[in-house]
N, C-alpha and C positions, 0 to 999 in steps of 0.2 A: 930644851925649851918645853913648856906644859902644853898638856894636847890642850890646848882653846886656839878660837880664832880672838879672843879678847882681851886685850892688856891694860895694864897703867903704868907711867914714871918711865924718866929717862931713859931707866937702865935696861929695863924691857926693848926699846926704842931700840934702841946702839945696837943690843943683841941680832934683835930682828935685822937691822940693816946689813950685817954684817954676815948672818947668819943663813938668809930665807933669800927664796927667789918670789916670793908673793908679794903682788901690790902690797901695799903698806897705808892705812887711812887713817891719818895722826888728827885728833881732835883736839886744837887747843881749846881750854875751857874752864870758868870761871867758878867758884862756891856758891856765889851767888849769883848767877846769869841766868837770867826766867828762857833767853832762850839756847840756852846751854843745855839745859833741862828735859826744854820740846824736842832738842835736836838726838840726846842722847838713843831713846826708842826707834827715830828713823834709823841711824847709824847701825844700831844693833838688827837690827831687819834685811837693812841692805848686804849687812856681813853676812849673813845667816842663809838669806836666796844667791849669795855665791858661793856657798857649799864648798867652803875649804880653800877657793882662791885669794881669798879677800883676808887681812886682819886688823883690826882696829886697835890703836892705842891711843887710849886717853891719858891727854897731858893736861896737869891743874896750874895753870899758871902764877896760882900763887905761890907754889911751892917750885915751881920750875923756872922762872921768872928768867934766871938770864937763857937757859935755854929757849924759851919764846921769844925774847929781844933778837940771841943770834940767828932765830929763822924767822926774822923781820915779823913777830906777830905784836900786835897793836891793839888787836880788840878783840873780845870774843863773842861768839866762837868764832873760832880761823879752822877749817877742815885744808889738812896739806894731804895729797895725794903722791907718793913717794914707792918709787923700786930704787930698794939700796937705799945708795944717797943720792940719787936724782929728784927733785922736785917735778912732776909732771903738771899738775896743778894746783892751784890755791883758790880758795871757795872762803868768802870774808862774809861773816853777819849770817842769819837764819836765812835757808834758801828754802825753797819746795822741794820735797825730797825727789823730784823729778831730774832736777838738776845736777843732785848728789849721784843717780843714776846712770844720766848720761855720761858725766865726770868718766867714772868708773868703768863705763861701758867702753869709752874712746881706749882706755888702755889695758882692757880686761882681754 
């Protein structure tokens, strides 16, 4: 795997699952989602003040499509919070990055 905490696409994902014992912060998200957009800088910040525990993978759900269908996502952005393949939590629509926080904080 590349030394970042930041990915994209599937196959990035799988790796990681399969791979890493780090939370895992899957961002499903749009080309055109204004706040897809806003949300991207909190996510990259909250990765960055957990200094190597934390990694982010952006998924584009247009090109991912059924993979966002089979992890029930509907709308964007969907933030999944994930060790392995456990689902820890689900964060639906633009939050306060305070939320995204605590999210992370409950399983960090």
């Amino acid at each position: 795997m590349p030394d970042s905490n930041l990915y994209q696409g599937r196959q990035m994902l799988e790796q990681l699952q399969s791979q890493s014992d780090k939370l895992i912060l899957v961002a499903f998200v749009g080309p055109h989602c204004g706040a897809c957009a806003a949300l991207k800088p909190v996510l990259h910040q909250l990765v960055s003040d957990q200094k190597g525990a934390l990694v982010l993978v952006e998924i584009d759900t247009t090109e991912e499509f059924e993979l966002a269908l089979a992890m029930g996502i509907y709308s964007t952005p969907t933030v999944i919070l994930l060790k392995r393949q456990q689902v820890l939590t689900t964060l639906v629509g633009l939050q306060p990055k305070k939320r995204y926080a605590e999210a992370i904080a409950q399983f960090a």
